[in-house]
C-alpha positions in Angstrom: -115.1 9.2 75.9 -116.3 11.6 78.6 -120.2 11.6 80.0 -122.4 14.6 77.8 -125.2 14.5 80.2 -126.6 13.0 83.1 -129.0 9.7 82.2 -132.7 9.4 84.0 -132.7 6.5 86.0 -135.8 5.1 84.2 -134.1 4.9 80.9 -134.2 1.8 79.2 -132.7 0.4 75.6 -135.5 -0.1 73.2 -136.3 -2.6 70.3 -138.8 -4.1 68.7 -140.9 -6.6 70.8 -138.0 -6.2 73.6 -137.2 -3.3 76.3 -133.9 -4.2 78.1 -133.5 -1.7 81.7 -130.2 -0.2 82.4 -127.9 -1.0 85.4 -127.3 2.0 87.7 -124.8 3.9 86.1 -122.5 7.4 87.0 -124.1 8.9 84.6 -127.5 8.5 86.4 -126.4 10.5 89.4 -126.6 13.8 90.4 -124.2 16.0 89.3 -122.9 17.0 92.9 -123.3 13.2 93.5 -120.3 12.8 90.9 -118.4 15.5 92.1 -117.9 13.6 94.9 -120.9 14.0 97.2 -120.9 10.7 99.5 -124.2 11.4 101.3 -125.6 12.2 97.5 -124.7 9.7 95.8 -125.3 7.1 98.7 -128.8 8.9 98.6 -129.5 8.3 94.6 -128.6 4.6 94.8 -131.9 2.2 95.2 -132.5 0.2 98.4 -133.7 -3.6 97.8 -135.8 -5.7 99.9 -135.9 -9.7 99.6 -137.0 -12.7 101.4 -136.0 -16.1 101.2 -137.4 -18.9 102.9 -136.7 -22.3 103.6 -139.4 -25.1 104.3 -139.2 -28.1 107.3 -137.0 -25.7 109.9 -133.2 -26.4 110.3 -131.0 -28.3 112.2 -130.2 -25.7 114.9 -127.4 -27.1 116.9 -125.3 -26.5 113.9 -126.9 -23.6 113.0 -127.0 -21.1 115.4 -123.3 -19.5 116.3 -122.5 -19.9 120.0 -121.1 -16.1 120.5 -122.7 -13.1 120.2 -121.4 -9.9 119.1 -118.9 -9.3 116.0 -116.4 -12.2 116.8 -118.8 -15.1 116.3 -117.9 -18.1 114.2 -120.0 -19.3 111.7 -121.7 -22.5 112.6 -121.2 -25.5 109.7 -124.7 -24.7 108.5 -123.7 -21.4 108.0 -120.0 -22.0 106.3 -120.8 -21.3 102.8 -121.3 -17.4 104.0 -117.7 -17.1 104.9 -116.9 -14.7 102.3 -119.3 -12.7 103.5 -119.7 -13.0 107.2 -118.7 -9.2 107.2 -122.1 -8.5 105.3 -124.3 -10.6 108.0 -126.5 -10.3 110.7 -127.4 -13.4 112.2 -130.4 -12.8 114.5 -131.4 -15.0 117.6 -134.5 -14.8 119.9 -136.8 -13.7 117.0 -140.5 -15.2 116.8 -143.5 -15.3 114.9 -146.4 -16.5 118.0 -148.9 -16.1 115.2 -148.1 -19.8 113.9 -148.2 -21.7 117.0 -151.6 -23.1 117.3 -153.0 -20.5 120.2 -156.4 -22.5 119.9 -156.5 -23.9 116.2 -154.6 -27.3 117.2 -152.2 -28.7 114.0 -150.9 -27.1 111.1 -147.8 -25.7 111.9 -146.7 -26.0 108.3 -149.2 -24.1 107.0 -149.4 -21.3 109.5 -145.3 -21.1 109.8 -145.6 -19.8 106.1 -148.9 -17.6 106.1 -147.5 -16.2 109.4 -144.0 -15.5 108.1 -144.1 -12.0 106.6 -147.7 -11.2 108.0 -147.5 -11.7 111.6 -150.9 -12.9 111.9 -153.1 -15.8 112.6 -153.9 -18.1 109.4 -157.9 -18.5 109.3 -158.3 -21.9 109.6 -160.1 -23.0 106.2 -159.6 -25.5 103.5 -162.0 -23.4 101.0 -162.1 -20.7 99.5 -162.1 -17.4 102.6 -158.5 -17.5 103.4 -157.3 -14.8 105.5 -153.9 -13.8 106.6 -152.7 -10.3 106.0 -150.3 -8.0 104.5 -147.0 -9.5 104.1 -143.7 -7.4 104.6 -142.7 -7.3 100.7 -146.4 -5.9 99.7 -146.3 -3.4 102.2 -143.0 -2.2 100.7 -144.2 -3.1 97.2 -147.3 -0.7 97.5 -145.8 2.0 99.1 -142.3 1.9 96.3 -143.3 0.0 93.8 -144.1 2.7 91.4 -140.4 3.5 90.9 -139.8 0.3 89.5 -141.3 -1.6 86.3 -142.4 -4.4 88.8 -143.5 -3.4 92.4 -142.3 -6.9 93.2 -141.0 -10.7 92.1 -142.5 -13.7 93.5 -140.5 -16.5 92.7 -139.9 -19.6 93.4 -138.9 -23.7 92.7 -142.7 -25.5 93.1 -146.0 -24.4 92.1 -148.0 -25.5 94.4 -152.5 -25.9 94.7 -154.0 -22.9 95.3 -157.1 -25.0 97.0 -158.1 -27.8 98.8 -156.6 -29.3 102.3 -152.4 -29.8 102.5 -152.2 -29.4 106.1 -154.3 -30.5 108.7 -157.6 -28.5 107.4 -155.7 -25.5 106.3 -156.0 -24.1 102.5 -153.1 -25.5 100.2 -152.8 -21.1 99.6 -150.9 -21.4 103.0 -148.4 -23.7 102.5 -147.9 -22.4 99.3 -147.5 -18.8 99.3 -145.2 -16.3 101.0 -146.4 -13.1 99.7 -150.2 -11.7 100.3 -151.0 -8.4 98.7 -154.4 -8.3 101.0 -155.9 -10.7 103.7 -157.1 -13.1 101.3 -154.9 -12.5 98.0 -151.6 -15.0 97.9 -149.1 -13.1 95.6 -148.8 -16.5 93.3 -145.3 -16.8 92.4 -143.6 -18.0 89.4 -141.6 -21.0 88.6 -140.3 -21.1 85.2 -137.0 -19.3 84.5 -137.9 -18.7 81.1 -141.3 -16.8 81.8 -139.6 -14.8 84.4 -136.8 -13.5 82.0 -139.2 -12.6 79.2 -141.3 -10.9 81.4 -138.3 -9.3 82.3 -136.9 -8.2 79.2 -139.5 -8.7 76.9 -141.7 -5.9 76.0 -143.9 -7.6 73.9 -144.6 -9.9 76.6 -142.4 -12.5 75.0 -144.7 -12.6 71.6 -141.8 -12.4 69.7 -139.8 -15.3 71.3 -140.8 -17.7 68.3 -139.0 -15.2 65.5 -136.3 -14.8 67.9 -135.7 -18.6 68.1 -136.5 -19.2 64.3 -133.5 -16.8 63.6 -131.2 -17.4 66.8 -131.6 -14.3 67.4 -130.9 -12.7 71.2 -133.4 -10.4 73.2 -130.0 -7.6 72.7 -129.7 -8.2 68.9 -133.6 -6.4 68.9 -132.0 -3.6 71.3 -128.3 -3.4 70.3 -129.1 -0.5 68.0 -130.4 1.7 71.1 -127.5 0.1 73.5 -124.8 1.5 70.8 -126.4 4.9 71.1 -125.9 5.1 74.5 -122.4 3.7 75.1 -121.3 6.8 72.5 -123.0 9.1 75.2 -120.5 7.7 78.4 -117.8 7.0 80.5 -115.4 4.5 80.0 -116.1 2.9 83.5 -120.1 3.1 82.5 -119.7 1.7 79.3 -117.5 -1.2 80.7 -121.1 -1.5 83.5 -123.2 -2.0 80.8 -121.1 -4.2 78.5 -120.7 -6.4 81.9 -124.5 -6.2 82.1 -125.4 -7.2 78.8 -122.9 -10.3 78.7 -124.4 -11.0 82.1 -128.1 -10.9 80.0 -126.8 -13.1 76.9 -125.3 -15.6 79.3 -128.6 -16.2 81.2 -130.2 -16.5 77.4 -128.0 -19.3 76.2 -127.9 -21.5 79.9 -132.0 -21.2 79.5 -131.9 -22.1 75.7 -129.6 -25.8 77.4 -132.1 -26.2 79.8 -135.0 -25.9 76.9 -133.3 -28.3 74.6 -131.8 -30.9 77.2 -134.7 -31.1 80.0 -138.5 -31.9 80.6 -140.3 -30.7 83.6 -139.8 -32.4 86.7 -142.6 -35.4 86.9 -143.3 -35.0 90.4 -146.0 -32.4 89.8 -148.9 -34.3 87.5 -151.5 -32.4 88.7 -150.7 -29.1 86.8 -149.2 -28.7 83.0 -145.7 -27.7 83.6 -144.5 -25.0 81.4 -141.0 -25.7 79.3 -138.1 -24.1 80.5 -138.0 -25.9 84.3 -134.4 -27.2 85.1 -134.6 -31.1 86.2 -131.7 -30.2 88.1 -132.7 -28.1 91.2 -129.5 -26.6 91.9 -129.4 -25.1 88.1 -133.1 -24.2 88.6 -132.5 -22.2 91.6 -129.5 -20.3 90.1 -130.9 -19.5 87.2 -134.0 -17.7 89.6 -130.9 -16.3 91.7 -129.6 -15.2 88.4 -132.7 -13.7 87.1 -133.3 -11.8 90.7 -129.8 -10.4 90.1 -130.5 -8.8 87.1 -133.6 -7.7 88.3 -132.2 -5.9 91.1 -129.0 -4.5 88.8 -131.5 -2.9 86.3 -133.6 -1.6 88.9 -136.3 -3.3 87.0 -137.7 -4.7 90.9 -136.9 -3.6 94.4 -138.6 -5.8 96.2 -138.6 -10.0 96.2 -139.3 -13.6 97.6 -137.8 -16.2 96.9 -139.2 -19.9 98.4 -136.7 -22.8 98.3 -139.7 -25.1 98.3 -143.3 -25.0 99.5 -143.8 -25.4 103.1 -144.2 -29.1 104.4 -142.1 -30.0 101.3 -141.3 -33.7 100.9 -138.9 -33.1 98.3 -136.1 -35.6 97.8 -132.5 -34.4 97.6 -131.3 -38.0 96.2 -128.9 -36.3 94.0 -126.8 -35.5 96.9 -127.1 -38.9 98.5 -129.9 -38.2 100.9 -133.0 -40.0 99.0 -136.1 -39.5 101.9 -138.2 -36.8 101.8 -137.5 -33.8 103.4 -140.8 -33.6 105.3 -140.2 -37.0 107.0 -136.7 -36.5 107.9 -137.5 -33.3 110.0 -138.8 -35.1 112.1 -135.7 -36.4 112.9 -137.1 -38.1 117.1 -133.3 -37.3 117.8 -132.2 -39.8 115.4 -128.0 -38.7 114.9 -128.7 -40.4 111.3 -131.6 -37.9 110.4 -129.6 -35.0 112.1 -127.4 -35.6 109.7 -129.2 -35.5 106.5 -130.8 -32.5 107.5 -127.6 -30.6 107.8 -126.6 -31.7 104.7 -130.3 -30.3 103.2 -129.7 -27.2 104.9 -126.0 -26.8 103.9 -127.2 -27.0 99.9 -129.7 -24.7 100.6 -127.2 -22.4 102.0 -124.6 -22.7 99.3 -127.4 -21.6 96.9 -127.6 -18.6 99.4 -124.2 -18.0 99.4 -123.9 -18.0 95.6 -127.0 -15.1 95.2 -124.9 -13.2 97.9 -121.8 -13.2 96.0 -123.4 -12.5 92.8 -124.6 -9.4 94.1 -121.3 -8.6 96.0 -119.9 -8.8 92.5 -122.0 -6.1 90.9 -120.5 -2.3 91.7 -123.3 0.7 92.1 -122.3 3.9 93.2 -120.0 3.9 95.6 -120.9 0.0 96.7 -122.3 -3.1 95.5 -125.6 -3.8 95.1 -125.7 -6.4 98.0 -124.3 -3.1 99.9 -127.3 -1.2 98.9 -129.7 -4.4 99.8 -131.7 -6.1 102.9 -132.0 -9.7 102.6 -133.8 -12.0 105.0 -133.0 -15.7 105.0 -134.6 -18.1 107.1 -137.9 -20.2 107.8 -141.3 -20.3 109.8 -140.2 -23.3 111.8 -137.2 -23.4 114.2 -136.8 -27.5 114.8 -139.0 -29.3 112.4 -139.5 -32.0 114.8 -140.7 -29.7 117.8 -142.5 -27.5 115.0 -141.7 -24.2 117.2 -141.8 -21.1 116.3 -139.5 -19.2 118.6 -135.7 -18.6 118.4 -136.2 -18.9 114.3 -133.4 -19.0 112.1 -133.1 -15.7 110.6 -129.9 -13.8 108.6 -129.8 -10.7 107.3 -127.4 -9.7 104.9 -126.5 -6.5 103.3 -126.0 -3.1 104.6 -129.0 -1.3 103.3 -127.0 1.9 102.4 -125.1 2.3 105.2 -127.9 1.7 107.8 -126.8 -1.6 109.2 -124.3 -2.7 110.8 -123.1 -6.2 109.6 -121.2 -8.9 111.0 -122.6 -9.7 113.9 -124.4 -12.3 115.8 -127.2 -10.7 118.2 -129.3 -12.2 120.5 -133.2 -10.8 121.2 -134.8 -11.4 124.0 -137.2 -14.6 123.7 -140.2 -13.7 121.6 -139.7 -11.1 120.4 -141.7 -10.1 117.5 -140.0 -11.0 113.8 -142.1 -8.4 112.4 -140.3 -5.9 114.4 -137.3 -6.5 112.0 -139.3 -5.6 108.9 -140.6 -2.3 110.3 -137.5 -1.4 110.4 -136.2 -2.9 107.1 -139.2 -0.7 106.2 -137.9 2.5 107.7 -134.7 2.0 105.5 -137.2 2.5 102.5 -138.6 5.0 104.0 -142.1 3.4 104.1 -143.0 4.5 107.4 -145.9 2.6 109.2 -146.7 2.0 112.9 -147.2 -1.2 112.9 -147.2 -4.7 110.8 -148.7 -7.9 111.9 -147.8 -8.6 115.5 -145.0 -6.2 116.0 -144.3 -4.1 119.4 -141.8 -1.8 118.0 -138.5 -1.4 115.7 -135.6 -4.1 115.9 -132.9 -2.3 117.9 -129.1 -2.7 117.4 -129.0 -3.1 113.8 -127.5 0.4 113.5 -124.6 -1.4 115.6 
């Protein structure tokens, strides 16, 4: 059945208690867009903005590629990304100076996080007048966020004390938050899969979860009404979009409904009542956040994100893959082969997880793209070598071509020091938040155009 008229890009399917956004569709773009306007179309389609960070550092000898330019191999670390080394930067030489001590003696961890998206020196305090600044996402977050339903997600796999001293006389807020919306306002982030989807797609705020679950009833039975209406009005590659979207949205319902019947929250965390819905395993946990995200990003419901693996200084065990320490302790590896080791394999997991959010968004068809094409993703951490706790040469990637304004697949080298923030003023340009400067910056990030 042919399109009657063109969709507004804020349209949603409606129903009692639940409001479901769309995916983009054909039918949302301009009508010169469709006749076959590139520039147009490539101009309608939203850009994205996420972070992802990893506590502890990495193992960088197997890491960091050994080549520059766009015939670089991908370092073991690094392997899951195969697929898609053509929609990768991998950046060397980047910094953040603003969490090495310069005065304030330890707590690296602490400051590797605060510093991460600010660019700016941590205020050494355990109580309660933190100050950072501005990270990346909320700049972006203020300045876009209005197009969206949620300026931003904050998500992530631990909670985390919001008080009190976790590294070396610096707030708990530190190690625990990636996000700041001011100086002293952490962007607390949320944990529990469940919580994140009904706030997602529940307009009710998720009041009527408890008739939904008396009934076994999903959040599209209270919208499939509206969703019918609308299929009548499209394409037949639009309405094959949506149906793909809405089995995508059923099929996060039910693997949250296993997790709710099968699991308890994890009992490392006493100190805080852990909601129902957590994953016990952390591999399911994260995916289901990845998951979540993806959505997020298909319905245009966010455009901006972080994600953190783990808080920073995490001590997490990954026993379930045969490597029972804590995390924390094994960074600092002395040089120990044995420790090397492990780490790799902590950092490989942690990639594949990566890899898996990557593809899902690869998988997802916008426009005249995929959504990852119309994305900017940062992965990487505050902390180069968790046992030298520096803060230069960091491991950063970038994947996704933010419309056409990157050039991917390559491996480039930056000076030593250069600023990291540099890179988000001009992630920022891309969404055409324009602002001179951000944290410690001295400049744009050149050569990402290619």
């Amino acid at each position: 059945m042919s399109m009657t008229r063109r969709i507004n890009r804020r349209a949603v399917l409606r129903g009692v208690g639940a409001s479901l956004a769309l995916p983009w569709l054909e039918a949302m773009a301009p009508a010169i867009a469709r006749a076959g306007d590139s520039a147009r179309l490539a101009k309608a389609t939203p850009r994205r903005m996420a972070f992802f960070y990893v506590p502890n550092g990495v193992h960088m000898s197997a890491w960091k590629p050994k080549t520059e330019g766009k015939d670089f191999l991908l370092p073991d670390i690094l392997k899951p990304l195969e697929s898609r080394k053509d929609d990768l930067l991998v950046l060397s030489g980047l910094a953040q100076v603003r969490a090495f001590g310069n005065g304030d003696g330890p707590g690296d961890h602490a400051r590797s996080l605060a510093t991460f998206l600010t660019g700016m020196q941590a205020l050494k305090t355990d109580g309660a007048n933190i100050r950072v600044g501005v990270s990346a996402d909320q700049v972006a977050a203020q300045a876009i966020g209005k197009q969206t339903r949620f300026a931003s997600l904050e998500l992530g796999i631990d909670r985390g004390p919001q008080s009190g001293n976790c590294d070396s006389g610096y707030s708990c807020a530190y190690s625990a938050n990636i996000s700041w919306r001011s100086a002293s306002t952490p962007m607390a982030k949320e944990i529990n899969p469940r919580l994140v989807f009904e706030r997602l797609f529940a307009a009710d705020g998720g009041a009527n979860r408890a008739k939904r679950d008396q009934y076994r009833l999903s959040i599209l039975d209270f919208v499939n009404e509206d969703a019918q209406r609308l299929k009548n009005r499209l394409g037949s590659t639009d309405q094959r979009k949506l149906d793909e979207y809405l089995t995508s949205v059923r099929d996060l319902e039910v693997r949250l409904a296993r997790v709710e019947q099968g699991s308890v929250a994890d009992a490392k965390a006493p100190d805080y009542p852990a909601p129902s819905g957590i994953p016990k395993d952390y591999a399911e946990h994260i995916r289901l956040m990845f998951d979540l995200l993806a959505l997020a990003f298909q319905g245009d419901i966010t455009r901006v994100a972080t994600f953190m693996y783990a808080n920073e200084g995490s001590t997490k065990s990954y026993a379930f893959m045969g490597v029972p320490e804590g995390h924390h302790d094994l960074s600092h590896h002395a040089g120990d082969p044995k420790k090397h080791e492990k780490i790799q394999k902590i950092n490989l997991f942690h990639m594949e997880q990566f890899a898996y959010f990557l593809n899902k968004l690869a998988s997802i068809r916008e426009g005249d793209g995929t959504v990852l094409d119309h994305s900017m993703i940062v992965y990487g951490s505050g902390i180069s070598d968790g046992n030298r706790h520096n803060h230069d040469d960091l491991p950063i990637i970038v994947a996704g071509k933010g419309n056409g304004t990157i050039k991917t697949g390559r491996h480039i080298v930056y000076p030593g020091q250069t600023p990291l923030n540099n890179l988000y003023l001009s992630m920022l340009d891309r969404l055409d938040v324009k602002i001179p400067a951000l944290g410690d910056s001295k400049g744009r990030l050149n050569g990402l155009e290619g």
